[in-house]
N, C-alpha and C positions, 0 to 999 in steps of 0.2 A: 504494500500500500504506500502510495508517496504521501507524503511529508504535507503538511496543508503549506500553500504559499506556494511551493513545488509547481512549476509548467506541466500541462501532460501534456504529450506531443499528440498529434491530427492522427487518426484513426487512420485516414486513407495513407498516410504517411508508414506508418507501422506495416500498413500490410503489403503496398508498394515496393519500402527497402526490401526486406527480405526478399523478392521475389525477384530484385534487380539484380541483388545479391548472389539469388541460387543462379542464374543465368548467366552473370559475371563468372560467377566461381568455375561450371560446367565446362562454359568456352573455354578460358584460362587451360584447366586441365587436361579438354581437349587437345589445348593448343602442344601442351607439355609432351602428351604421349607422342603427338606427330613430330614434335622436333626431336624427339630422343630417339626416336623408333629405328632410327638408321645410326644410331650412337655405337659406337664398340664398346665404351665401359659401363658394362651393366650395375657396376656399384655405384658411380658417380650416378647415372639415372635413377635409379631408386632412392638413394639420396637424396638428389635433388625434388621430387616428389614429392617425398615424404616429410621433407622440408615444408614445401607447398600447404601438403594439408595441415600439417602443425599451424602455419601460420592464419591458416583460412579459418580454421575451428577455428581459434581465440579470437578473429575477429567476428566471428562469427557468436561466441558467447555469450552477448548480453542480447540478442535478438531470437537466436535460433539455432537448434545444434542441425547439423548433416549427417548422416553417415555414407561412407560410400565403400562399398564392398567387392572388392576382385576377385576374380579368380586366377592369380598370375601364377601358371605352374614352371619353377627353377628347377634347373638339371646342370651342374658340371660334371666335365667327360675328359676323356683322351683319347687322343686316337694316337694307332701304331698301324708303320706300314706292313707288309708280307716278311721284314727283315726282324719286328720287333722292335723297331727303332721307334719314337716319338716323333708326330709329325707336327711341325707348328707355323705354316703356311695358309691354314685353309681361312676359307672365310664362310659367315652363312647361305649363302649361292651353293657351297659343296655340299649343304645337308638337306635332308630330308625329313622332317619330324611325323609321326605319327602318333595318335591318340587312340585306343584302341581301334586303332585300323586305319582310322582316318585324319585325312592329311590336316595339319595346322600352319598356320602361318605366322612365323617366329618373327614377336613384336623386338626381343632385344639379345643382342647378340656380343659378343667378346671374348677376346685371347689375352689369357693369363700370363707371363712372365714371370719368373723369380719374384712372386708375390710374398707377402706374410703370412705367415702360418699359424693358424691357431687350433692347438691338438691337447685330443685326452690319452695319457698314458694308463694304461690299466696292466696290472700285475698281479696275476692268481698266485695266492699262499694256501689255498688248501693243501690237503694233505698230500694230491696225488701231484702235487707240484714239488713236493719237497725235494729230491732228488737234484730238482731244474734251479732251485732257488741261487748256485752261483752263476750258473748260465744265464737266468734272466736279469743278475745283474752286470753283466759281462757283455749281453747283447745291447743294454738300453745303454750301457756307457758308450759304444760303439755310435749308438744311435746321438747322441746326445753331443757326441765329439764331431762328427761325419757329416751331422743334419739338421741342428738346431742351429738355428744363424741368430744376429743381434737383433734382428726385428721381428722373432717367431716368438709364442709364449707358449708355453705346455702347463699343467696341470696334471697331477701323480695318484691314482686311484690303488692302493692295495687292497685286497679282498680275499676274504673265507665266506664263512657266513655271515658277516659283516662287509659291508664298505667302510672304508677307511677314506678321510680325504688327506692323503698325506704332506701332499704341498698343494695351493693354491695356484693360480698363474703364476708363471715366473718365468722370463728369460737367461733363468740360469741355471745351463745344466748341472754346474757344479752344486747348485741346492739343490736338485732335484735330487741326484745321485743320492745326496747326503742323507735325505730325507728318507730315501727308501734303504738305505746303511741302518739308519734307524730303527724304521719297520723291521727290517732283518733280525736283527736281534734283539727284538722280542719288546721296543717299544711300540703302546698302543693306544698313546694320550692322541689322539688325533682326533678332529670332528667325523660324525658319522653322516654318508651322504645320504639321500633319500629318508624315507618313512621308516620310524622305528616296528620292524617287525619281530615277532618271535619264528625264530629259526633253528629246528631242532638237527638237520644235517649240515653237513660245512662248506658248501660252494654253491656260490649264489652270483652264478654265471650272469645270467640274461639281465639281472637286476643291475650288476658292473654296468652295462654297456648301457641299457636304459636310461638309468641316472645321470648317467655323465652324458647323453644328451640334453636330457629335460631339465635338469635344473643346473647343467653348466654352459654347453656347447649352444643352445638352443638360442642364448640372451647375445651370444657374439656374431661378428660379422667377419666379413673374407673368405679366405681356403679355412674349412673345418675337414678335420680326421681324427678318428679314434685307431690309436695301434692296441691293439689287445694282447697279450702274452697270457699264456692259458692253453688246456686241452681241448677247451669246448664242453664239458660235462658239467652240468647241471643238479640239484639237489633242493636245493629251500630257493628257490626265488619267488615272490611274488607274479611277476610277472614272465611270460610263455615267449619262445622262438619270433611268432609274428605279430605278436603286439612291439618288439624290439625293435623288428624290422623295420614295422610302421613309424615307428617314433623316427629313426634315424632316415627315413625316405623323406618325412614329413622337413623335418630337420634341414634335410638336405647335407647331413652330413656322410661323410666316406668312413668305413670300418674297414680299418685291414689288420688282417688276426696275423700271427706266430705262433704258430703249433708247438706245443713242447708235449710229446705222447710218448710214456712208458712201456716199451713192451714187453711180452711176455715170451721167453723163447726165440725170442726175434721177429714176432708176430703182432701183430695188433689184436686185442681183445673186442667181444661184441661190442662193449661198452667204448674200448677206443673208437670202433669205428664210427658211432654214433656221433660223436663230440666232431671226428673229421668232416662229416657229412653238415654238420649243423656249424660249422668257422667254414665254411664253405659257401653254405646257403645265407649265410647272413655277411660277409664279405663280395657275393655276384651280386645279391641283391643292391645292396646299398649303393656298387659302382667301387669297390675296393677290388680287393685278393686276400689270397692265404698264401701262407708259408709255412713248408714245414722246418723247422729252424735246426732238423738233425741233417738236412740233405741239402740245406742252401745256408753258406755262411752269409753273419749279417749284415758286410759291408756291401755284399750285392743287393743283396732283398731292400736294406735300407735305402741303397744308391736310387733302385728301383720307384722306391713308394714318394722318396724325396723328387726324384723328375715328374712324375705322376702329377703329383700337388703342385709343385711350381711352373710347372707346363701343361695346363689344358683350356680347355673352353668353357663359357656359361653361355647358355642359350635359355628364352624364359618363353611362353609363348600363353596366349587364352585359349585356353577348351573354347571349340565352335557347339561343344554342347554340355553347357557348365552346368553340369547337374549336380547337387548336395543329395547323392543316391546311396553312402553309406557303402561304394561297392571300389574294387580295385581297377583302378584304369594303367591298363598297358603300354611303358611308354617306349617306342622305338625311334631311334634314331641312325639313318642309312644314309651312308657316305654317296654323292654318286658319283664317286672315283672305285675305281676295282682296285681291290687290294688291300681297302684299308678296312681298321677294325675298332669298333667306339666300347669303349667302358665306361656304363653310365649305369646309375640304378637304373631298377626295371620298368618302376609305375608307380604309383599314388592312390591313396584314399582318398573318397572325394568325400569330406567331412563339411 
């Protein structure tokens, strides 16, 4: 109620602006998508956008809220030629996108270089890891030494039946190290990541990866990756294989797993095979790999996943049939050069 004394402004007035306003606003943003839409940095355009409507709500506050709702579906990829080599020439003329089946036409487009990296580290301590625990500190220093540059930040996840958050971001590998030195032997003052659950077995696979999307990876921007060290075998998680997946598609982030599998005899058990089958399906899914870290030393696998990240594409494009159907849409992307070969995640919930 205003204030007696108080102007009230003209009726036709109130219901005019806004209306000049939503029309103003519309063009504007129209104007936005068209001038960006042949942009190559797909960061800087979503930035600047969302710049846009920041600024447009607030002025928009004391009259009338907006809301405007996309469907903008994000995919980074790589492509390798028939050599295995990274190719980083192409432009969007070379692809071809599909939505389950049918064709889209990709609003924004861009080639990656020696970007920044923003990655979750996760390191399985259960029991059936025990064996591997100076190997996986052996491997991540490699990794740490090899591939973590001045402008990349990591975050260090240890896990049993707990998450552990044992370092926070940091661009230093030398704390990271330090931190999981720690963990190693047998400290376990750390913050716990996710929902306090009760967990009566010791490895709480799916939940590692989960988490360290949702409430870490999930809030950041750039090149996102999860390297996971671990069997793959499962026990007390809350949450299952394709809710994982989901999260990390949603995400848009990349999981590339490191096998470390004990065998028996010089065999693999059912149970191993299992966990290989599942750091498999949730590494193709997402647009990652697997490695098995007893058959590939780490300064290849790492050199590997490190050009991967720092060398690929973002292509984002609108579903021609943006449906919130609760169902999984297929997403392909086809070169049309012979020869080459795209790693990307597969598809999306359409939520």
């Amino acid at each position: 109620m205003a204030a007696p004394g108080d102007k009230q402004p003209c009726r036709a007035r109130q219901v005019c602006r806004p209306m000049q306003e939503t029309q103003l606003f519309l063009h504007t943003f129209a104007c936005l998508l068209r001038m960006y839409e042949s942009s190559c940095d797909l960061e800087k355009t979503m930035r600047t956008i969302a710049f846009f409507l920041l600024m447009a709500a607030g002025s928009c506050h004391a009259q009338q809220t907006y809301r405007v709702a996309t469907n903008l579906v994000d995919v980074s990829f790589s492509v390798r030629d028939s050599k295995g080599a990274l190719v980083e020439n192409l432009t969007r003329d070379d692809f071809k996108v599909l939505d389950d089946a049918v064709p889209q036409k990709i609003s924004f487009f861009s080639r990656s270089f020696d970007v920044p990296l923003t990655l979750g580290l996760i390191v399985d301590f259960s029991g059936s890891q025990q064996h591997f625990y100076k190997k996986h500190r052996h491997d991540l220093e490699v990794f740490l030494k090899d591939v973590l540059g001045p402008k990349d930040k990591a975050f260090l996840i240890c896990f049993g039946n707990h998450l552990r958050l044992a370092s926070d971001f940091s661009p230093s590998g030398a704390d990271l190290l330090e931190r999981l030195k720690d963990f190693e032997h047998g400290d376990r003052d750390f913050p716990e990541l996710g929902p306090r659950e009760d967990r009566e077995l010791g490895t709480a696979f799916y939940d590692s990866i989960y988490y360290s999307v949702t409430e870490k990876l999930a809030r950041e921007h750039g090149r996102r990756a999860l390297l996971v060290f671990s069997d793959g075998e499962d026990n007390s998680s809350s949450q299952d294989m394709m809710s994982t997946i989901e999260a990390a598609q949603a995400a848009n982030v990349l999981v590339f797993c490191i096998r470390y599998t004990k065998t028996r005899h010089g065999k693999l058990t059912a149970r191993n095979q299992y966990g290989v089958r599942v750091m498999d399906r949730i590494a193709r899914e997402t647009g990652g790999t697997q490695f098995d870290a007893r058959a590939v030393g780490p300064h290849t696998y790492f050199r590997q996943i490190a050009d991967e990240l720092r060398t690929s594409y973002d292509l984002a494009y609108y579903p021609s049939t943006p449906l919130k159907d609760n169902t999984f849409h297929k997403i392909v992307i086809r070169p049309r050069r012979d020869g080459l070969v795209v790693r990307a995640k597969t598809g999306y919930f359409a939520r």
